[in-house]
N, C-alpha and C positions, 0 to 999 in steps of 0.2 A: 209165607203169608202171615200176616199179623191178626190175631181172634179178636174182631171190634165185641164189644158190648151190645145190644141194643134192649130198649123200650118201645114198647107200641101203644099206642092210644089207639084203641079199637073203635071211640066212641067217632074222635075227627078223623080218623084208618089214617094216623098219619105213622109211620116207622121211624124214630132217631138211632142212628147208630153209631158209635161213638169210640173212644179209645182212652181208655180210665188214665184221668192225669192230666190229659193233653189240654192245652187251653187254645181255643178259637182267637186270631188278632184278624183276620178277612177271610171273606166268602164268596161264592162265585154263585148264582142262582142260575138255573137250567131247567126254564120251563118246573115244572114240578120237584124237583130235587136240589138241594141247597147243600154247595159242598164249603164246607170248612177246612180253612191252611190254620197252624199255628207260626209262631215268626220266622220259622225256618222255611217256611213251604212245605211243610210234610201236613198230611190228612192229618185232621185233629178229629172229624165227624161228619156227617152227611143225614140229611134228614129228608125223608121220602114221603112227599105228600100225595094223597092218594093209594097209597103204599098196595094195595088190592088189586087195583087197574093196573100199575107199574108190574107188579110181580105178573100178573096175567098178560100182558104183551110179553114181557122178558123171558118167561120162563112158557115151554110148548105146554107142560102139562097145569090146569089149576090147581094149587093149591090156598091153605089158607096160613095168612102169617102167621098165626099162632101156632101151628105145626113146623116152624121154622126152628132146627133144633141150635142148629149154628151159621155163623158168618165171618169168613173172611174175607178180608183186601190184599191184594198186592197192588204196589203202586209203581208204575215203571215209566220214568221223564225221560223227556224227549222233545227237543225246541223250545216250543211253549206252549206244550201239552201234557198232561200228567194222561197216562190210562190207568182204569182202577181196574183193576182185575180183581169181579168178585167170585166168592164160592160159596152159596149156597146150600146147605143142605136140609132136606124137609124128608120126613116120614122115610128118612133111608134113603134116600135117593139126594146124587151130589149134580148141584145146577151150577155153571160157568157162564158168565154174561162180562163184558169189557165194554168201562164207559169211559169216554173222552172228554177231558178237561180242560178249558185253558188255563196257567198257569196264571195267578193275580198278585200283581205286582205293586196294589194300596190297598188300604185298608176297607174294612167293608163300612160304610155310611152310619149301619148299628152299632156296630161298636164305638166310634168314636164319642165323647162324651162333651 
C-alpha cells in the first residue's frame, strides 16, 4: 500500500488526499468524492467532500478526521475498474473500506485549458 498525504479543511469538512509528486491529467467524480488519474492511470488524489458523513457511513465506529493518524491506498485494476483499497487508521484502531472506480479514458473538462 502506498502512504497518500492528506489535508482537511475542517471549515468546508472537505478531506484531499494526495500522493506528493503526482500530477492530476483526469478525474472521475462519484457522487461526493473526486478521484484523480495521472497520465498513466495510476491514483494521483481523491478528495472527499463531506468527508464527516463519508467516514461515519464507511467506518462502524465514529470517529473524527482529525484523529486520523494515517492513510493508505492500494489500488488493484481490473476491466474498467480500479478498486482502492483504503487503510485507515484513527486513535489506534486500523479501518479497511474498498471503493470502486471506473477507469477514465479522457481527460477531466477542468483540466483542459
Amino acid at each position: 500500500m502506498k502512504e497518500f498525504k492528506f489535508d482537511y479543511d475542517e471549515e468546508n469538512d472537505d478531506l484531499f488526499v494526495y500522493l506528493e509528486g503526482a500530477e492530476s491529467t483526469g478525474a472521475v467524480e462519484l457522487g461526493n468524492i473526486v478521484v484523480d488519474f495521472d497520465a498513466q492511470g495510476n491514483l494521483a488524489a481523491l478528495e472527499i467532500l463531506d468527508a464527516s458523513v463519508f467516514f461515519s457511513k464507511l467506518i462502524s465506529t465514529a470517529i473524527k478526521i482529525a484523529q486520523i493518524e494515517s492513510l493508505a491506498i492500494d489500488i488493484v485494476n481490473f476491466r474498467n475498474m480500479e478498486a482502492l483499497q483504503l487503510k485507515i487508521i484513527a486513535k489506534g484502531q486500523t479501518y479497511m473500506h474498498t471503493l470502486l472506480v471506473p477507469r477514465i479514458k479522457t481527460s477531466s473538462p477542468a483540466l483542459l485549458n
